[in-house]
GUTINU-739341 format. One record per residue (C-alpha): residue in one letter; z, x, y negated. Coordinates in pm, whole numbers, plus 50000, padded with zeros to 5 digits. Each point is the difference from the previous one (the first is absolute). Layout:
N
<lumkol "A"; <Z; X; Y>> ...
//
This chain:
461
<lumkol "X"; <73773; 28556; 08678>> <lumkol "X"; <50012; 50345; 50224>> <lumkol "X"; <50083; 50276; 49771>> <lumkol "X"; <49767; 50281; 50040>> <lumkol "X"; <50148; 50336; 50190>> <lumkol "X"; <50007; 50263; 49730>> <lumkol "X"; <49728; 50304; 50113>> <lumkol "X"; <50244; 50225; 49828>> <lumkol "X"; <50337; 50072; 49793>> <lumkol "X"; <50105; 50214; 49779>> <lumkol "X"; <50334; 50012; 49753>> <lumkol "X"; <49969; 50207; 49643>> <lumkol "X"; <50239; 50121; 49783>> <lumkol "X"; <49964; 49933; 49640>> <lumkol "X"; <49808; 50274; 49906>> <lumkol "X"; <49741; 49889; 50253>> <lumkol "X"; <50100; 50291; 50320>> <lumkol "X"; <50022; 49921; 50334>> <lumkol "X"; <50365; 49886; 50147>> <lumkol "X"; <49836; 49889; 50352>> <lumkol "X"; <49710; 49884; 50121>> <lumkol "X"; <49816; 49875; 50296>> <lumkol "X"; <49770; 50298; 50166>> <lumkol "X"; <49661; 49873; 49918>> <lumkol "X"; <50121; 50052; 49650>> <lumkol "X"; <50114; 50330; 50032>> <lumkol "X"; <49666; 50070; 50109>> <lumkol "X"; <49854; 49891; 49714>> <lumkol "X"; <50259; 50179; 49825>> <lumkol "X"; <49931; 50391; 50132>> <lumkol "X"; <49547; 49934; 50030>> <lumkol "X"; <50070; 49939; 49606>> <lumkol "X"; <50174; 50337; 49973>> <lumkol "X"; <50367; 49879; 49926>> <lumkol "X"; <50318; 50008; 50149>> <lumkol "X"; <50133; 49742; 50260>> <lumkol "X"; <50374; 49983; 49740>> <lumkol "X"; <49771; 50082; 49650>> <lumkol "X"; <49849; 49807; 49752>> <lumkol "X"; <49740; 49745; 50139>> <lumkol "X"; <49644; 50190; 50014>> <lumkol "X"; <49748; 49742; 50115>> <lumkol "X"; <49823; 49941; 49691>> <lumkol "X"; <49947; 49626; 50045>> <lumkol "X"; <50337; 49937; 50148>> <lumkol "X"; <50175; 50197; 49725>> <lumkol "X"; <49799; 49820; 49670>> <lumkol "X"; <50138; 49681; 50162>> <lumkol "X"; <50367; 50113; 49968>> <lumkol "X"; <50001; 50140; 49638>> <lumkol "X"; <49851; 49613; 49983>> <lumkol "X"; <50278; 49845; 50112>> <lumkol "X"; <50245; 50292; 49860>> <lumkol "X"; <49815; 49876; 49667>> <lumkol "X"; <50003; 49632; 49999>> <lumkol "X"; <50313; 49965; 50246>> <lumkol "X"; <49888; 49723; 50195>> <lumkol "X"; <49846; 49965; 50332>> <lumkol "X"; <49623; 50093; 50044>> <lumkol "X"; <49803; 49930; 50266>> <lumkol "X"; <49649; 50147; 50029>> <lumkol "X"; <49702; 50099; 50198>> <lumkol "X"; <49931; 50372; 50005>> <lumkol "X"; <49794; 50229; 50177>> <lumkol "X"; <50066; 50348; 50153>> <lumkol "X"; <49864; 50290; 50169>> <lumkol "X"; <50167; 49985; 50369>> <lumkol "X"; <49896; 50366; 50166>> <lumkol "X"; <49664; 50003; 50061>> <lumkol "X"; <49927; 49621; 49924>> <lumkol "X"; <50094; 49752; 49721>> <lumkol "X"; <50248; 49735; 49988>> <lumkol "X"; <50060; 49683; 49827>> <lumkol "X"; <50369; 49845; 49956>> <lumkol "X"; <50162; 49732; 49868>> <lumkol "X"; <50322; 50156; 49825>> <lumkol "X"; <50313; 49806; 49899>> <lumkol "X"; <50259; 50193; 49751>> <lumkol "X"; <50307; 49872; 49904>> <lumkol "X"; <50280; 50169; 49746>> <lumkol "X"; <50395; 49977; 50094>> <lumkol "X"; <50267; 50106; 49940>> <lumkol "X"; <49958; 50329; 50209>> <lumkol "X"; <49677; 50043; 49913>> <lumkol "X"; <49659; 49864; 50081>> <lumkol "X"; <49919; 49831; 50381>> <lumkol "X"; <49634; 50119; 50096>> <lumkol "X"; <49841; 49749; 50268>> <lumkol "X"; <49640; 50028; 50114>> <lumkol "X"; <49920; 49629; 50165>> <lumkol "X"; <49639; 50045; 50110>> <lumkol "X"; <49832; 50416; 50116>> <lumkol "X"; <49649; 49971; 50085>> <lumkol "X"; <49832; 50314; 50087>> <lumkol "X"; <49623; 50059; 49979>> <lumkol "X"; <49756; 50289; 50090>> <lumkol "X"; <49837; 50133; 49651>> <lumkol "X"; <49672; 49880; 49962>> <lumkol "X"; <49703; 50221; 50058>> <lumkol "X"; <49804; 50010; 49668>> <lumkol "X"; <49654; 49844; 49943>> <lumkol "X"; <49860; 50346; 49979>> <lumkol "X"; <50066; 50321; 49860>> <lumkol "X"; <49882; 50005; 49657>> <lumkol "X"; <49959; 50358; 49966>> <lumkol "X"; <49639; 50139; 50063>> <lumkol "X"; <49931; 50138; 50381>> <lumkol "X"; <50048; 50365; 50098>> <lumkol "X"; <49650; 50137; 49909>> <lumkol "X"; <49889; 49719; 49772>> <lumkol "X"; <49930; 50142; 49636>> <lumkol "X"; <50249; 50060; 49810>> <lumkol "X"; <50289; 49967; 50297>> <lumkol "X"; <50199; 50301; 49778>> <lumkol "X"; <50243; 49792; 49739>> <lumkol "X"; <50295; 49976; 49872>> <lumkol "X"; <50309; 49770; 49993>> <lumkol "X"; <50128; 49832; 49682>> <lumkol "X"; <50264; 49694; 49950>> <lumkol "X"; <49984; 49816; 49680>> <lumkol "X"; <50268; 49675; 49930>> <lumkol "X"; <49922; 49614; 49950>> <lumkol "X"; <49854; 50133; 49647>> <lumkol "X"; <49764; 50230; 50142>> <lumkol "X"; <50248; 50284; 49864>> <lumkol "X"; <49951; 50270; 50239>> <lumkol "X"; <50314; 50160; 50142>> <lumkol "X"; <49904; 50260; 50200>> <lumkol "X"; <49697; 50237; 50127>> <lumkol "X"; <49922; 50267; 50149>> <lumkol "X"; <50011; 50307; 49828>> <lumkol "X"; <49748; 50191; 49822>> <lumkol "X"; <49928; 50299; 50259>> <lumkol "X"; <49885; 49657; 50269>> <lumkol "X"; <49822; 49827; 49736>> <lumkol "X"; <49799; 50303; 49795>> <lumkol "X"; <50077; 49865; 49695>> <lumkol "X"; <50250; 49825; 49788>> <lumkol "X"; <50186; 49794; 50187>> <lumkol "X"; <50154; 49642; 49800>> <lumkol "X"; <50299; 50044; 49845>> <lumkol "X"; <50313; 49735; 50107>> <lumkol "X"; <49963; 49698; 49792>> <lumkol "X"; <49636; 50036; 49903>> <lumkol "X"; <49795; 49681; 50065>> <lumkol "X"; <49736; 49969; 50270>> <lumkol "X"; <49736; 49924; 49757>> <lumkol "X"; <50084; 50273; 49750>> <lumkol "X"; <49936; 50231; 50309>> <lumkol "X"; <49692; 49897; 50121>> <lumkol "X"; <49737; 49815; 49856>> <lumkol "X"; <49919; 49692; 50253>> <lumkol "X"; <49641; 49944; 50078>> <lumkol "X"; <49824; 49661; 50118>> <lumkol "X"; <49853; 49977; 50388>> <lumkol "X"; <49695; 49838; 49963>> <lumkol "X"; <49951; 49749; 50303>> <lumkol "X"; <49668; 49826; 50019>> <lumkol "X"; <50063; 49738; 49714>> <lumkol "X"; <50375; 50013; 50047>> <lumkol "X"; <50136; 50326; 49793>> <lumkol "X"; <50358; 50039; 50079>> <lumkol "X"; <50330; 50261; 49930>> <lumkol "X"; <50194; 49988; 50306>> <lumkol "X"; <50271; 50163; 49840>> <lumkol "X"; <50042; 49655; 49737>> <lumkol "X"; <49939; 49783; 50280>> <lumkol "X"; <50270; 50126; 50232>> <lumkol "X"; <50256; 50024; 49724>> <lumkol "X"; <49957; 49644; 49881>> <lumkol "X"; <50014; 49864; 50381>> <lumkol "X"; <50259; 50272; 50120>> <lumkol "X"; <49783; 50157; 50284>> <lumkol "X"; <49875; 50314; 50080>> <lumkol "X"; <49677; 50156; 49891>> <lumkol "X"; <49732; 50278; 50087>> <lumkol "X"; <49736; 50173; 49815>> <lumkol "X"; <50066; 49949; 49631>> <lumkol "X"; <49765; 50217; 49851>> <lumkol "X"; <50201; 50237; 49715>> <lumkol "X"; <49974; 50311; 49760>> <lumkol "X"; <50199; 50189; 49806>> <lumkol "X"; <50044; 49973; 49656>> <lumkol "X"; <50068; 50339; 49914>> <lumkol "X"; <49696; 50095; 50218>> <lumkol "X"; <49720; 49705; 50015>> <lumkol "X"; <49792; 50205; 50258>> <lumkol "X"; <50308; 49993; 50268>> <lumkol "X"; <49976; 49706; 50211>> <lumkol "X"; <50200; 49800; 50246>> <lumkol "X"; <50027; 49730; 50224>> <lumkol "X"; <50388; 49856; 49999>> <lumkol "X"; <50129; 49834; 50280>> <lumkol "X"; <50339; 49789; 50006>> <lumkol "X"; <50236; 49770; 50142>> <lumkol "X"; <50258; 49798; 49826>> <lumkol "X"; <50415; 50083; 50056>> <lumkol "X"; <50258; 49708; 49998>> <lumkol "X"; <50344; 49982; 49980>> <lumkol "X"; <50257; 49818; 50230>> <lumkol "X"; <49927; 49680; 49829>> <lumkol "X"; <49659; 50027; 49976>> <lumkol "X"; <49910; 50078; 49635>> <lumkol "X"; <49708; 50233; 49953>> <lumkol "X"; <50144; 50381; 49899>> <lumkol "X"; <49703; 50168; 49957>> <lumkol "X"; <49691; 50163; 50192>> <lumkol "X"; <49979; 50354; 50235>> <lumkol "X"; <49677; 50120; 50080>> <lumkol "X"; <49774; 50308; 50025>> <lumkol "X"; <49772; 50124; 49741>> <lumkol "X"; <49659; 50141; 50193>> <lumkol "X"; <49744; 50215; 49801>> <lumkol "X"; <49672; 49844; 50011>> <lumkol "X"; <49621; 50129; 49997>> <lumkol "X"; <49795; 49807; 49758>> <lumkol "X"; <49621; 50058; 50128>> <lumkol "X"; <49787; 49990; 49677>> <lumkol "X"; <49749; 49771; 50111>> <lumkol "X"; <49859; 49676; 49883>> <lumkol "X"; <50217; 49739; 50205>> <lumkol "X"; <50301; 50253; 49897>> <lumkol "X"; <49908; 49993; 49587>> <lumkol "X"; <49964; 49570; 50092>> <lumkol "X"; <50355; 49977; 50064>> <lumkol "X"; <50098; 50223; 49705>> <lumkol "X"; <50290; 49861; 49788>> <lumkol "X"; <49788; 49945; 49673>> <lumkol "X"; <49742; 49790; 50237>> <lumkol "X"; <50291; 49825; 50168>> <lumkol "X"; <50164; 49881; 49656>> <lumkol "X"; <49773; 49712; 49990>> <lumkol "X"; <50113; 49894; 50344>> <lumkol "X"; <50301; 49814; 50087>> <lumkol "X"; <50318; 50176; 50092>> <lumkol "X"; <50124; 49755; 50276>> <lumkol "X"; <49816; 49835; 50269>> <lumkol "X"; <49904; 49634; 49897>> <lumkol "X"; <50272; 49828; 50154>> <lumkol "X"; <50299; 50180; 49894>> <lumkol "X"; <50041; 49805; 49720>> <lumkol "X"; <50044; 49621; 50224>> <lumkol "X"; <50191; 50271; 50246>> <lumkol "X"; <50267; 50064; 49792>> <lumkol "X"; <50020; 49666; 49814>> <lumkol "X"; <50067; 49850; 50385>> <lumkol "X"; <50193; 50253; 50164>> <lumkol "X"; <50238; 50095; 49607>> <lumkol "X"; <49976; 49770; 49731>> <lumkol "X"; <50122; 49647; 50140>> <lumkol "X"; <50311; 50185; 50230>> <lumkol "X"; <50103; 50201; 49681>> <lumkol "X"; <49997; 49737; 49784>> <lumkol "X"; <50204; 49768; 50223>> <lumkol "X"; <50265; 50329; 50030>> <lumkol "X"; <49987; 49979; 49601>> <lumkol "X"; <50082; 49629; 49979>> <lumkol "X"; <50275; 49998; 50230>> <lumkol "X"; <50161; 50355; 49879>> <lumkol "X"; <49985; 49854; 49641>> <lumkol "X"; <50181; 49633; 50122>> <lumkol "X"; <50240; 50256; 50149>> <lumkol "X"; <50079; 50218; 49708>> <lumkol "X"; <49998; 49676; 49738>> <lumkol "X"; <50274; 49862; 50252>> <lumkol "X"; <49791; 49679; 49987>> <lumkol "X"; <50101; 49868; 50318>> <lumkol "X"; <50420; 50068; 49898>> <lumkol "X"; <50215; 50315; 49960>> <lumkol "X"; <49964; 50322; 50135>> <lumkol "X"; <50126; 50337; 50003>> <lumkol "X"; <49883; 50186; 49718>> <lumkol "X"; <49902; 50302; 50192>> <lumkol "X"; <49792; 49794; 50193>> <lumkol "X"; <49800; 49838; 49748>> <lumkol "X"; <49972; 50357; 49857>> <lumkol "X"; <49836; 50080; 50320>> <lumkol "X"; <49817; 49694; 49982>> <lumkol "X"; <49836; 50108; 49638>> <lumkol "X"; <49893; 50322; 50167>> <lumkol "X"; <49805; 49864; 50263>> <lumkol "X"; <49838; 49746; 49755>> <lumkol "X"; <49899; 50268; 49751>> <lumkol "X"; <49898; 50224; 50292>> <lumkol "X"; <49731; 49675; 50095>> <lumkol "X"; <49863; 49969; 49688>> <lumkol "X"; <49946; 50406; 49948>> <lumkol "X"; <49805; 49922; 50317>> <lumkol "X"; <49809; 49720; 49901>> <lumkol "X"; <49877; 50239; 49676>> <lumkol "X"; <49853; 50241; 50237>> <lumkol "X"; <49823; 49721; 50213>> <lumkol "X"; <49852; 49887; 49671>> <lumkol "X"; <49891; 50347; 49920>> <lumkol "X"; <49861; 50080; 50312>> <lumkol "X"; <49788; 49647; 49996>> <lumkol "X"; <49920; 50121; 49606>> <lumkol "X"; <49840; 50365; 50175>> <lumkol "X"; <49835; 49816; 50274>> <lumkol "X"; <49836; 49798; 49724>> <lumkol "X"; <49891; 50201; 49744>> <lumkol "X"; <49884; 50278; 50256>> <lumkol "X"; <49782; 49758; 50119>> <lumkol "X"; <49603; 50042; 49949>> <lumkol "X"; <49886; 49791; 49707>> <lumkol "X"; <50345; 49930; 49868>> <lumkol "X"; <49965; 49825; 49636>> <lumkol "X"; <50224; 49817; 49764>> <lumkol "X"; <49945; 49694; 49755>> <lumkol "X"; <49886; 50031; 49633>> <lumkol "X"; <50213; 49813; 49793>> <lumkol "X"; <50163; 49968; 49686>> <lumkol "X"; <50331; 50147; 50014>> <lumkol "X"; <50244; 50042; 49714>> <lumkol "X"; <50192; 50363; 50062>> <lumkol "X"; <50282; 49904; 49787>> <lumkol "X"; <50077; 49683; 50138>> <lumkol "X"; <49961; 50166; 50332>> <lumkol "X"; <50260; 50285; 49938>> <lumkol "X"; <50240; 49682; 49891>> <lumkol "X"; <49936; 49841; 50334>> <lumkol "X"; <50082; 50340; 50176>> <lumkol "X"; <50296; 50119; 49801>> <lumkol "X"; <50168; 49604; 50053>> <lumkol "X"; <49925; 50098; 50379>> <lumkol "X"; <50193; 50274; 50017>> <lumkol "X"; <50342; 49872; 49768>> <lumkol "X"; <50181; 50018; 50253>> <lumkol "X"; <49946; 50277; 50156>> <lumkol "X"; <50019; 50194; 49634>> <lumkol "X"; <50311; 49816; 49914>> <lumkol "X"; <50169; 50148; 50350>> <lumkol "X"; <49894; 50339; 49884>> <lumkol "X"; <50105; 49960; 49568>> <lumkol "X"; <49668; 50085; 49968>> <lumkol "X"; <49845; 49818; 49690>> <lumkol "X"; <49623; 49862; 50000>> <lumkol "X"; <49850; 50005; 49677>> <lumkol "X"; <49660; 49766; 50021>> <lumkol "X"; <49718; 49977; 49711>> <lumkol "X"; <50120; 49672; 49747>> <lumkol "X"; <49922; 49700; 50038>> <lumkol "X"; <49633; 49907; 49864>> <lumkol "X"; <49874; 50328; 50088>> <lumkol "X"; <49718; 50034; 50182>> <lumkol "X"; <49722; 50205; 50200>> <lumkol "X"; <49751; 49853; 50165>> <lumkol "X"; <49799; 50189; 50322>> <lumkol "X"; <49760; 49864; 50269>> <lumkol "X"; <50187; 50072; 50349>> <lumkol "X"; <50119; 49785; 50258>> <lumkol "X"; <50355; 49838; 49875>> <lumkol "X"; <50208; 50002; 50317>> <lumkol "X"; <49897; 50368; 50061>> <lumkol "X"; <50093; 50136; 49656>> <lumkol "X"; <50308; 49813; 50018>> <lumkol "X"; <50083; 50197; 50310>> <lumkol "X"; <49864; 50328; 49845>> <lumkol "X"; <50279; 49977; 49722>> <lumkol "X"; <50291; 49872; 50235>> <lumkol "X"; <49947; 50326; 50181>> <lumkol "X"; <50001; 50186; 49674>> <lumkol "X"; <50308; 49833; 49857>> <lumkol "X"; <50216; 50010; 50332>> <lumkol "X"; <49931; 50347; 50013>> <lumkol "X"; <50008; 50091; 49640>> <lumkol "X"; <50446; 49772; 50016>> <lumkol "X"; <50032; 50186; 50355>> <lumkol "X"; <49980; 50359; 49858>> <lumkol "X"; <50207; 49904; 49683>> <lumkol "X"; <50317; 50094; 49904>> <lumkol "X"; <50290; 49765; 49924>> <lumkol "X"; <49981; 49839; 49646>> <lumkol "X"; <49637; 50116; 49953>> <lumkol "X"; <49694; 49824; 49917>> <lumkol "X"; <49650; 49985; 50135>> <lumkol "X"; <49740; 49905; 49720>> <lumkol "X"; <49658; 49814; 50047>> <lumkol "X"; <49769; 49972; 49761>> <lumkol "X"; <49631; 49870; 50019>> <lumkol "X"; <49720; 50095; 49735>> <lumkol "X"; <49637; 49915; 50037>> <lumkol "X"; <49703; 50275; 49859>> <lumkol "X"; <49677; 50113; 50035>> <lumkol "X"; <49930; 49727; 50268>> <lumkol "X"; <50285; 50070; 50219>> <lumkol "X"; <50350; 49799; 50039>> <lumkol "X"; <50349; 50257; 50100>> <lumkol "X"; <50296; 49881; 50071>> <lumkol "X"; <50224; 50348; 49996>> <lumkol "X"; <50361; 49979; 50158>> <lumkol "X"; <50203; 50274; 49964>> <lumkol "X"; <50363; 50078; 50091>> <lumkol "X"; <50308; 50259; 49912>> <lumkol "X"; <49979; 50123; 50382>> <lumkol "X"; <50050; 50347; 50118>> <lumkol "X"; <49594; 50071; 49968>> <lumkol "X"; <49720; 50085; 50204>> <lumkol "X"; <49879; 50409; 50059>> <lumkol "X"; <49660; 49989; 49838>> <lumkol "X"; <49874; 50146; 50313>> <lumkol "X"; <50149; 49714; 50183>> <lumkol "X"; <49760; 49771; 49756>> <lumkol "X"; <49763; 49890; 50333>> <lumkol "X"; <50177; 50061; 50278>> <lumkol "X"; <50199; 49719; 49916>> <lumkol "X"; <49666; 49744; 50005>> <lumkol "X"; <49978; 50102; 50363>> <lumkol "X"; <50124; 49775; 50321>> <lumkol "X"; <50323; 50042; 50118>> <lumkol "X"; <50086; 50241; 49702>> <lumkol "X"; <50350; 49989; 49873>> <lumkol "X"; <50082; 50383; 49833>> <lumkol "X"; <50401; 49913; 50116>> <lumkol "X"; <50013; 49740; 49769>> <lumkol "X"; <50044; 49667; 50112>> <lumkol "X"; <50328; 50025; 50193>> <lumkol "X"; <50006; 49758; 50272>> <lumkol "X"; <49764; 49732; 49770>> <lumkol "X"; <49577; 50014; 50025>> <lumkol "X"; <49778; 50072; 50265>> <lumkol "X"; <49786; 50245; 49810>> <lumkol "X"; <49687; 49757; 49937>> <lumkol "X"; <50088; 49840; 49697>> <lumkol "X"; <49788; 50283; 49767>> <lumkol "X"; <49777; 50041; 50252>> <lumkol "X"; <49904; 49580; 50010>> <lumkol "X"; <50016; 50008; 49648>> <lumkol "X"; <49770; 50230; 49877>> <lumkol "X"; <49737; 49894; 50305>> <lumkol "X"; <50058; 49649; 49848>> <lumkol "X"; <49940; 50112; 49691>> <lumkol "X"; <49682; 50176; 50033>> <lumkol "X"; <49909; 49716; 50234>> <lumkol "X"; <49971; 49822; 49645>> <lumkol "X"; <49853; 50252; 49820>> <lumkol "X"; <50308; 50143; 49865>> <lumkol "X"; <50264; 50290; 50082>> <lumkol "X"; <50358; 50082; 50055>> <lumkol "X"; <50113; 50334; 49811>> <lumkol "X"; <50331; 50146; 49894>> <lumkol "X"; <50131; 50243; 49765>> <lumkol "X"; <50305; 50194; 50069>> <lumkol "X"; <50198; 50298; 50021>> <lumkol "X"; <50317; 50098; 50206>> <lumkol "X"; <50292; 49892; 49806>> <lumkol "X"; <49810; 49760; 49709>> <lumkol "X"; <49981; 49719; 50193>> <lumkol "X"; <49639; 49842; 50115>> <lumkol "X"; <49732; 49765; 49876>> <lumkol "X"; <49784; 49808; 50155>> <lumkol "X"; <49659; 49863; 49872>> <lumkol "X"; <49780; 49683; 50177>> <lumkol "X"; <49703; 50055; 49786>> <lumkol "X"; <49753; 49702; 50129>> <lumkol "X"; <49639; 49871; 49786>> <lumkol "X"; <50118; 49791; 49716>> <lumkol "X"; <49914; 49576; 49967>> <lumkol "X"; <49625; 49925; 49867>> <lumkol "X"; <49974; 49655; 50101>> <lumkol "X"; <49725; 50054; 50255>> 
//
């Protein structure tokens, strides 16, 4: 075998500074702003050694820099000793940066070319604007959601209504022309314009983009694409669904098979550590295997004509079924599900797989926003014609004025942590109504929350 001729060397100290090192690397070392004897300032280069400094074995990875004006990818080799770590980069391939598709920001002299710059993270959190004197009015505050900023409107396309903004998130690409307004001022309106940031390893960090004011002309093709018009049409173009099932659901769920064979040590021993990491990367599949589902749960019930089944469905055996669902998941948090007895029941007329979902939502949400040693209660009663199943929790509460923001997509009011994609209420209560029902709550900050599926009750039609 010939043994590759290292592109560069480099020997650190324990701390992870510079002893020597070959002068490509020292180039490296001074465009990222450090010194040629300091600490170790290329970003990629450095996570790699607290790796190694970490785990205290070798590491070998692929990483990717910026190199001056162009980018660079390498395959880096680190090694601990007993002087400190050995730094070898086996493979340096430099390309030109690639020219992008097209600017996404609207032409000089187009309408509305006047915007301004925002940054929100992978959560649609925004992290930074411009400030108010640029804007002309309030700008978001850091760690406000995206979508309790601006109110996201549909682009009606022929017989294809879209939001570019959803579409781009869920396929990681940039986007143009989402129509938005403020909340705090309905009659301001934008178009938003973005493009999706990455770190070294290729996870998704967020968006950056520019906000542009828009002129609505009040005519009648204008008042066709309103929002309340556009509510009957579908969110997502008519393929996104079969999109994202190809190009998301099969890969992640092979990356959740083999992750959990890892961290179950199924195939022989293993470092815990690394079946640790193993357990992260499984649980980080199946949080995105939830929002797939979501997503494919909008696409469908934002669809024209949407309609569920009429059957008999017995509430209390249903809120059972959903509390055994979630055991686990309760148990992991000593949160305790109390469920109606045995022999109970409520009959309604819905569709049985849908309310079954309705109430998983409510009761994953209802043990997520417990306390330790709580309890969430659901109960089901049946009156006047109507079947409720109420579930209610000893959770830190909802604002009262919060009560319907939270029914709307992508809305999270800070609360979920790094769990939910901000659908759940928003499918439910469509899903709900879709059956000729509702989703309500009742809550106030600091009394916990409860939650109400009120659907038609059982009259044997």
């Amino acid at each position: 075998m010939i043994a590759l001729k290292p592109a560069a060397q480099a020997r650190l100290d324990h701390e992870g500074s510079i002893l020597s090192a070959d002068a490509a690397l020292l180039r490296l070392q001074v465009e990222a702003g450090g010194d040629p004897n300091g600490p170790l300032a290329v970003p990629a280069l450095a996570q790699l050694v607290r790796l190694v400094r970490r785990l205290s074995i070798p590491v070998s990875r692929a990483v990717e820099v910026v190199d001056g004006a162009s980018d660079a990818s390498m395959w880096v080799q680190i090694r601990p000793d007993g002087e400190g770590y050995a730094l070898t980069i086996v493979d340096w391939q430099t390309r030109a940066p690639e020219e992008p598709a097209g600017d996404l920001s609207p032409a000089p002299g187009e309408e509305g070319a006047n915007g301004w710059s925002w940054q929100v993270d992978a959560r649609l959190r925004f992290r930074r604007s411009q400030e108010a004197e640029v804007i002309g009015h309030e700008p978001p505050r850091s760690g406000e959601p995206l979508t309790g900023y601006f109110l996201l409107d549909i682009v009606a396309e022929d017989e294809n209504p879209a939001m570019p903004l959803l579409e781009a998130l869920a396929l990681r690409v940039p986007f143009r022309d989402q129509p938005a307004r403020l909340r705090a001022d309905p009659s301001i309106h934008y178009r938003l314009f973005g493009e999706p940031l990455f770190d070294n390893v290729g996870g998704l960090t967020g968006y950056r983009g520019q906000a542009v004011p828009a002129v609505i002309h009040t005519d009648l093709s204008a008042a066709s694409a309103s929002p309340s018009s556009a509510e009957a049409g579908r969110i997502f173009s008519a393929d996104l669904g079969r999109r994202l099932d190809q190009a998301l659901r099969q890969p992640i769920g092979r990356i959740i098979a083999n992750a959990s064979t890892i961290s179950g040590q199924l195939q022989g021993p293993l470092r815990q550590d690394y079946a640790n990491y193993a357990a992260d990367i499984a649980a980080a599949g199946r949080h995105l295997l939830e929002l797939i589902d979501d997503l494919a749960d909008l696409q469908a019930i934002e669809r024209p004509g949407f309609t569920t089944a009429k059957e008999e469905v017995d509430l209390a055996d249903m809120a059972r079924r959903a509390a055994g669902l979630l055991n686990l998941k309760s148990a992991a948090r000593h949160v305790r599900i109390q469920t109606p007895p045995l022999g109970e029941r409520a009959p309604a007329c819905a569709e049985y797989r849908r309310v079954l979902q309705i109430l998983v939502n409510l009761v994953g949400n209802a043990v997520r926003h417990s306390p330790g040693d709580s309890t969430v209660w659901v109960r089901v009663d049946v009156e006047n014609g109507r079947a409720r199943v109420v579930v209610a929790d000893q959770g830190g509460g909802i604002d009262p004025a919060d009560h319907e923001r939270i029914f709307e997509r992508f809305e999270r009011l800070g609360l979920s942590g790094e769990e939910g994609s901000g659908l759940g209420l928003y499918i439910s209560r469509r899903l709900a109504r879709a059956m000729g029902g509702d989703v309500t709550v009742e809550s106030a900050l600091g009394q916990g929350a409860r939650f109400t599926l009120d659907l038609p009750s059982w009259t044997g039609q």
